[in-house]
Structures are given as C-alpha cells and as structure tokens.
VOBA-1610 file (N, C-alpha, C; in pm, whole numbers, padded with zeros to 5 digits, always signed):
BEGIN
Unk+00434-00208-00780Unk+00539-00176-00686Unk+00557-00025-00685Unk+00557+00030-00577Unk+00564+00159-00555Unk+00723+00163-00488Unk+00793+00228-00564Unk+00929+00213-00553Unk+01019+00347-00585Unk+01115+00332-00553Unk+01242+00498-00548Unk+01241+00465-00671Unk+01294+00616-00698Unk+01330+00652-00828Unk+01412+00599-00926Unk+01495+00574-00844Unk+01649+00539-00896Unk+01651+00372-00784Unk+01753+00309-00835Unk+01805+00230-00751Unk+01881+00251-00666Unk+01864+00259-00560Unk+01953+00306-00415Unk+01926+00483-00409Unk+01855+00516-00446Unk+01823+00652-00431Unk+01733+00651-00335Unk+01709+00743-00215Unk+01629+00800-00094Unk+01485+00869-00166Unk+01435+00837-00121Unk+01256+00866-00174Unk+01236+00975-00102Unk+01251+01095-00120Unk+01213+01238-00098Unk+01132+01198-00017Unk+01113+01301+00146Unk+01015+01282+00204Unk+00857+01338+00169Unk+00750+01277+00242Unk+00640+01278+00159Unk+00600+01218-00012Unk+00688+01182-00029Unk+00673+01162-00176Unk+00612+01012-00177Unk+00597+00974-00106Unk+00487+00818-00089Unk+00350+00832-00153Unk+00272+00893-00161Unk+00166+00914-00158Unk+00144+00890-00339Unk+00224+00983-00392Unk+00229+01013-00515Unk+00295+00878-00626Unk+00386+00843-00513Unk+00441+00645-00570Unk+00343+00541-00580Unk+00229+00583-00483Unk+00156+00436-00459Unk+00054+00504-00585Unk-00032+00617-00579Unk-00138+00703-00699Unk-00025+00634-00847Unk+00098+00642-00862Unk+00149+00633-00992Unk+00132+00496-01001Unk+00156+00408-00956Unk+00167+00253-00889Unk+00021+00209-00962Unk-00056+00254-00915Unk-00228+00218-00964Unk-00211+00292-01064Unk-00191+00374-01105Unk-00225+00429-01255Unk-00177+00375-01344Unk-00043+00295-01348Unk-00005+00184-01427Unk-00044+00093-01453Unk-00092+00035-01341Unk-00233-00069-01348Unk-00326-00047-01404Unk-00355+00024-01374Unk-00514+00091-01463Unk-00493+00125-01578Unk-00351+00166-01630Unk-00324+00162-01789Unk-00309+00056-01875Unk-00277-00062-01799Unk-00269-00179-01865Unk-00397-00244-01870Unk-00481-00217-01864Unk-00557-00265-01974Unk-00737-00247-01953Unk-00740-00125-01892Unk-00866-00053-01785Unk-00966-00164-01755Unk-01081-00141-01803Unk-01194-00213-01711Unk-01146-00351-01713Unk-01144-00415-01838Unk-01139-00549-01910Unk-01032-00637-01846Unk-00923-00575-01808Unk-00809-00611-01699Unk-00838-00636-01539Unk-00870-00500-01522Unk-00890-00482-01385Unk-01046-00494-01317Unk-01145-00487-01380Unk-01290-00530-01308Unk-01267-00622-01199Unk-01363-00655-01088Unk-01354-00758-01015Unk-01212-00771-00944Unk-01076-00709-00962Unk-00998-00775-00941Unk-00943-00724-00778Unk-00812-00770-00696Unk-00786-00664-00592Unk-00634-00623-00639Unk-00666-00497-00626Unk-00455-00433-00691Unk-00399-00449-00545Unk-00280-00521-00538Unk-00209-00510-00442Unk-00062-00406-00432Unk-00078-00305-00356Unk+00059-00225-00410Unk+00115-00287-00337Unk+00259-00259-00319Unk+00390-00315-00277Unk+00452-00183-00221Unk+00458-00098-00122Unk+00526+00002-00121Unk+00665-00019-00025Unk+00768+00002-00130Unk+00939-00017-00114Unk+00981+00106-00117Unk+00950+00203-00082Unk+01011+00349-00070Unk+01069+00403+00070Unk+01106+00438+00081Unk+01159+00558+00240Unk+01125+00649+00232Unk+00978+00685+00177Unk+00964+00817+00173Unk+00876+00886+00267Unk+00863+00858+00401Unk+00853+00894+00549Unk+00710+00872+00534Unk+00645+00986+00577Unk+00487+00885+00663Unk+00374+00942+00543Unk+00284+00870+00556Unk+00173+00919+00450Unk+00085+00874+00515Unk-00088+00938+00442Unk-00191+00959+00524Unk-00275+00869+00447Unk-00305+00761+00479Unk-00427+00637+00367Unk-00540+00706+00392Unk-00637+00777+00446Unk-00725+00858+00407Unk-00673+00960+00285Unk-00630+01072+00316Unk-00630+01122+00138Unk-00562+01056+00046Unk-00480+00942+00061Unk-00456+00861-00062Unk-00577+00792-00138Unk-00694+00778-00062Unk-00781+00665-00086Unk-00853+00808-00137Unk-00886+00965-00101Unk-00961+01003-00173Unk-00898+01049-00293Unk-00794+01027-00319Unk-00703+01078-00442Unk-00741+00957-00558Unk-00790+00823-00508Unk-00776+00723-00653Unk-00851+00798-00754Unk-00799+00760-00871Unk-00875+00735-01000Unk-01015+00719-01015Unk-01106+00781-01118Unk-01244+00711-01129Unk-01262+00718-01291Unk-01257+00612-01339Unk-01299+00518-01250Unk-01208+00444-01180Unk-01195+00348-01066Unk-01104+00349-01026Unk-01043+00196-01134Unk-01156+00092-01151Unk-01211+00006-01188Unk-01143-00177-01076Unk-01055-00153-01033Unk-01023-00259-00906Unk-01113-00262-00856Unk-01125-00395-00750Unk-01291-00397-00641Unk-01202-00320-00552Unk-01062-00314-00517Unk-00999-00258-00413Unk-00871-00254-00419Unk-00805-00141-00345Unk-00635-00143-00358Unk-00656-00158-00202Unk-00538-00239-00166Unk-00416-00280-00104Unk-00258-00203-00097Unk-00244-00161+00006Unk-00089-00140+00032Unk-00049-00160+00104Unk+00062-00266+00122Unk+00178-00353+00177Unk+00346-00266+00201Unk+00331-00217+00326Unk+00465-00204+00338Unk+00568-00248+00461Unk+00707-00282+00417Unk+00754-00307+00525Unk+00783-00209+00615Unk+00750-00205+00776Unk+00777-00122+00855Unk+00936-00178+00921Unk+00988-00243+00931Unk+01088-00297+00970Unk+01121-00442+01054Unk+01203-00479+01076Unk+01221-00593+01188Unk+01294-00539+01325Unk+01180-00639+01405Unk+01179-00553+01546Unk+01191-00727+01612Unk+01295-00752+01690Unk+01306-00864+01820Unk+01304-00949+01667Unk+01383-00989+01525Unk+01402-01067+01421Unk+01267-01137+01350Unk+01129-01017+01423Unk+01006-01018+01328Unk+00991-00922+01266Unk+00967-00952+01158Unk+00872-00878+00992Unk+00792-00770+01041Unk+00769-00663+01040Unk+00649-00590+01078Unk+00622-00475+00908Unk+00480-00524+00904Unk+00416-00458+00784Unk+00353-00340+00860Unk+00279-00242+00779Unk+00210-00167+00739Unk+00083-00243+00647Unk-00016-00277+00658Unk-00105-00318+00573Unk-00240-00211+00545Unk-00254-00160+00435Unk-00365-00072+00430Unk-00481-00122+00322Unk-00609-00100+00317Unk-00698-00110+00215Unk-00758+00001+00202Unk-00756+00086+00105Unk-00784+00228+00076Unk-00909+00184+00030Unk-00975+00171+00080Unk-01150+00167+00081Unk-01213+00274+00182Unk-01269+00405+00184Unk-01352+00485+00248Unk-01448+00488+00296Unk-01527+00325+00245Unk-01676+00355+00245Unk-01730+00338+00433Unk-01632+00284+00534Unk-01646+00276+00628Unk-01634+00422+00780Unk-01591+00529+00669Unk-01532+00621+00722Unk-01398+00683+00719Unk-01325+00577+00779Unk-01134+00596+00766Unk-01115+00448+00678Unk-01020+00482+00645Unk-00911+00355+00584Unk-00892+00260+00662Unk-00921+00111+00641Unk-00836+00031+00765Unk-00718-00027+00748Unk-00642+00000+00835Unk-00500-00002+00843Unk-00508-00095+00969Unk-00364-00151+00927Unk-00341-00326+01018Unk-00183-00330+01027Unk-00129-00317+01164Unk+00043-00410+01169Unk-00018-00497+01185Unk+00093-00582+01077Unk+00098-00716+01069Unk+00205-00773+01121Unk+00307-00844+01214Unk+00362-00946+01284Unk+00427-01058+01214Unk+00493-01083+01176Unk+00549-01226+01162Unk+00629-01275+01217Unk+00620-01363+01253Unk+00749-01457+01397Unk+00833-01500+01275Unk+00932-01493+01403Unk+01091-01535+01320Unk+01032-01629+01230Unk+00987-01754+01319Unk+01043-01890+01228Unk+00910-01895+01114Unk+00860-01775+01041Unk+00689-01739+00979Unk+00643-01869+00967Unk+00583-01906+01156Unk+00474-02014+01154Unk+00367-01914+01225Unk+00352-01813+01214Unk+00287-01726+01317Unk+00244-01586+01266Unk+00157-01509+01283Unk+00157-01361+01292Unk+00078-01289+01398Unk+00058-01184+01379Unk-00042-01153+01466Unk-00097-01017+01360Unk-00200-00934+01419Unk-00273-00853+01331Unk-00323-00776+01426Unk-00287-00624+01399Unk-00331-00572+01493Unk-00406-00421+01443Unk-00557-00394+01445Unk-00596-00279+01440Unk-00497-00166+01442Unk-00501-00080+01336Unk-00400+00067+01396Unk-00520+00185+01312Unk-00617+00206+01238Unk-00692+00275+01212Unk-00875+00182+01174
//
C-alpha cells in the first residue's frame, strides 16, 4: 500500500512516485528473491499526491527487481456512482508503460477497460 504519511494527512504534491518506489522496497525487503521470484506485486496507491509519470517510475525500480511484475491500482474517483481506477503495469519492455481506466458500474456486474497509454 502506497499510502500518506500520517492518517488524514495530504500527500505533498508529486510525492507519489516516491510512495509507490518505497511500497516495493518493502516488499522486496521481506524476504528478496525466495519471497518474491515468479510472483506479481500489486501496489495499492491511496495517496493525493497529484499526478505521476509510470514511465520514470518503472525506470526507477530496484534491480534486482525480483517480482515478474508490479502493478499499480489507484482510485481515480466516482463519476455518474462508478468506481474509476487508474490501473498501471510498470513493465517497459514494450516501450511506454501500459496504463488502463478501469470502469465499474454501480451495481459491480460490469466494467469496462479502456487504453490510456
């Protein structure tokens, strides 16, 4: 979980970037290859800390990194009483990062998925 500082404290702007890098490095401290090989890290990012760039986050990981891949999940807000994510997989090897809004209908029998990088 990539999360504010404090509880109910405002996440400095820009300071996202550096939550989700600390986020995996915790992971990766608990218990390096032997833990994490093979596995996918899913971050959770719960911050307000305004916009960040999943290309240099993804060239900032760790190496080794030892995950097959990170994931970051954030909520972008509710819009017409649907869910709207942020979904990223900081994988480079394609060029850019792919990044996805994700959709959920009110009654979550539904989503939709939509290209954004």
């Amino acid at each position: 979980m990539a999360n504010r500082t404090r509880h109910g404290a405002e996440t400095s702007k820009g300071q996202c970037p550096a939550l989700i890098l600390k986020a995996i490095e915790q992971k990766r401290r608990k218990g390096g290859a032997a833990y994490a090989t093979g596995k996918t890290l899913i971050v959770f990012l719960h911050a307000n800390g305004g916009m960040w760039f999943p290309n240099q986050v993804a060239r900032q990981l760790p190496e080794p990194l030892h995950f097959a891949t990170v994931w970051v999940v954030g909520l972008q807000g509710v819009v017409e009483g649907e869910y709207v994510y942020a979904v990223t997989n900081l994988d480079l090897s394609q060029g850019n990062v792919p990044t996805f809004q994700v959709r959920i209908s009110k009654d979550f029998g539904s989503w939709r998925v939509t290209p954004l990088q």
